[in-house]
N, C-alpha and C positions, 0 to 999 in steps of 0.2 A: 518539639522537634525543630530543628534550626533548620532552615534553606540556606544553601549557600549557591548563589548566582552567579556566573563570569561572564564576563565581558571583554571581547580581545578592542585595544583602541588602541590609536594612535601608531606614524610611520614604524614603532620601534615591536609591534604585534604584543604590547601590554596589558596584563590580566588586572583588569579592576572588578573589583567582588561585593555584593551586597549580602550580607547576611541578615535574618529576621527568622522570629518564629511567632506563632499565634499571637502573640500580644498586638504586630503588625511594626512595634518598634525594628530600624535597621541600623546597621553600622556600617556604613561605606569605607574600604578598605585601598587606597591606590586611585582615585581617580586618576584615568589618562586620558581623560575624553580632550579629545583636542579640536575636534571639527564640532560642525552644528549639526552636523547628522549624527555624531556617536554622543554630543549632549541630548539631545531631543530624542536619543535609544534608551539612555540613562532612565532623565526622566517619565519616556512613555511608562517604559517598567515599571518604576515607583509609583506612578498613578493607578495604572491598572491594577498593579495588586493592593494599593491602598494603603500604601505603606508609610512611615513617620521616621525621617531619618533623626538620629538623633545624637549619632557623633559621626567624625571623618576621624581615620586612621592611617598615618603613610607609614608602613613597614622600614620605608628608607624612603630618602629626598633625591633621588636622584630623578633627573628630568620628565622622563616618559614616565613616571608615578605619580609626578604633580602637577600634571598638564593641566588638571580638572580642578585645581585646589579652587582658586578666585572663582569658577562656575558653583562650584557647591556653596563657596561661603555666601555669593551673590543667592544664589536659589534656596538656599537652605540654611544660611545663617552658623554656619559652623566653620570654625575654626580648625587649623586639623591641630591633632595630638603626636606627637613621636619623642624617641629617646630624644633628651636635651645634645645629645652629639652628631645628631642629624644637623641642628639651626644650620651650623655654616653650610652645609650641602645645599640648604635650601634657599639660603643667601645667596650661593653661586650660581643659583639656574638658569637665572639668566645668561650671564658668562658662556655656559655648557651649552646651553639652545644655543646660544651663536657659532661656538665650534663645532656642533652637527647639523647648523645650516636652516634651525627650527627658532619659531619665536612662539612664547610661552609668556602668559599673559602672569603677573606678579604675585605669588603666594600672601594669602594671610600672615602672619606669623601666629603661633600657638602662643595660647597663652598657660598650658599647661603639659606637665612633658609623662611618659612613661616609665618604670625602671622595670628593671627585671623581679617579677616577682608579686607584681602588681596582677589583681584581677578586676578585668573591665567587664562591667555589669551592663548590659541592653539589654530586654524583655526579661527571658527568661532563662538568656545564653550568659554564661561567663566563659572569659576567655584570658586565657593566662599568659601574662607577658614573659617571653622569654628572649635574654641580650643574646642576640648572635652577630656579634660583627666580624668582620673580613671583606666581605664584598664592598660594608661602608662602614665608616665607624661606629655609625649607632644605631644597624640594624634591627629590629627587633620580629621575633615571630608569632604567632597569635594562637594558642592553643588549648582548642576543646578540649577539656578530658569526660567530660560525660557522656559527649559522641566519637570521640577519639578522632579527629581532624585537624589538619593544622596546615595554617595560613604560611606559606612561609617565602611569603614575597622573593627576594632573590638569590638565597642563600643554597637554597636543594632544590633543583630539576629533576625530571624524567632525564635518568643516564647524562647527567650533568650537575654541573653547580655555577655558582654567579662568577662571574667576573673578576678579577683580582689586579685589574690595570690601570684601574680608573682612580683619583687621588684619595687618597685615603683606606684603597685595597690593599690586603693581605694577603697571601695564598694558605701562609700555616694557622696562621688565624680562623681564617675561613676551615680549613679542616676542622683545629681543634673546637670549633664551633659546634657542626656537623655531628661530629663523632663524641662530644661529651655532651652537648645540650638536647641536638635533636635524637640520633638512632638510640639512645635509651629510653624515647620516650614508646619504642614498641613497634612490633613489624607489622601491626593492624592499624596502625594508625594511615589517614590518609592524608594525603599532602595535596595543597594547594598552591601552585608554584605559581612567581611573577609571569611567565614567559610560559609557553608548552603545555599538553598536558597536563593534567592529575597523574598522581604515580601515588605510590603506600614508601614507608619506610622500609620493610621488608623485600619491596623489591629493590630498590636502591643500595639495600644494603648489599645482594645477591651480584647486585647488576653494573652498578652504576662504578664505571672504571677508574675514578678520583677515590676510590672507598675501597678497594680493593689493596 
């Protein structure tokens, strides 16, 4: 059975998630930890429950998701992973922390990238890569099918979706994203958003007035 943990960090209120099941193996998804109090929350976590991280994941590069990248790869030796269409994003962060007024200490670069289609193996969790870009170019989503949940950094909110003003956003993109990658994948499914709340697919689909 997978845990899925949130974490709200850094000025932009950023969901960073660890996921792990019995084995103890995790997958850190989005660090934003950006202070020494939301590192030092990160890690208490990991220790207490005794856990082994063993990959880093950004759904997307945009800034307040990669706050934590250099802290994880300094404390835990790992590299993140993301669609190859993120790099530039991730190249630019620093650029972008300057224009929101924030300094963000220099990502790793990956040395290996995601596609759609791919399934990422830790303990005993697989999680199935899914391209949803719009919000960035090379967003991707993370999706249990054996506990029906899905990660989906900033593409689906609670009664919202991501952003589409930032360089490299879409608006129709991001729909047709939305509405052929994710709401097919089930109204039981639950959703794990960047930002907000947990919400399910079936209430989004109901609810949420960009879907409508």
């Amino acid at each position: 059975m997978t845990q899925v943990t949130q974490f709200t960090f850094n000025m932009f209120q950023e969901n960073t998630y660890l996921l792990f099941d019995e084995t103890g193996q995790c997958v850190i998804i989005d660090p934003g930890c950006h202070t020494n109090r939301e590192r030092q929350e990160l890690t208490r976590y990991i220790d207490s429950e005794q856990l082994k991280p063993v990959m880093l994941i950004n759904t997307h590069c945009h800034v307040d998701h990669i706050m934590g990248n250099r802290f994880i790869y300094d404390t835990y030796q790992l590299k993140p992973v993301m669609h190859r269409l993120e790099l530039p994003v991730l190249q630019a962060a620093d650029r972008v922390a300057a224009y929101f007024g924030v300094q963000v200490e220099e990502s790793p670069l990956p040395e290996e990238f995601l596609e759609e289609g791919d399934i990422v193996q830790v303990g005993n969790m697989q999680l199935e890569v899914i391209f949803t870009p719009g919000h960035s170019p090379g967003e991707i989503c993370l999706y249990c099918r054996a506990e029906q949940f899905l990660i989906a950094g900033d593409v689906l909110f609670y009664q919202s979706i991501g952003r589409t003003d930032l360089p490299g956003g879409d608006y129709e993109t991001l729909i047709a994203s939305i509405k052929k990658k994710i709401l097919p994948l089930g109204d039981e499914v639950k959703v794990y958003s960047g930002h907000g709340p947990e919400t399910t697919i079936g209430f989004e689909r109901r609810n949420n007035p960009f879907l409508l």
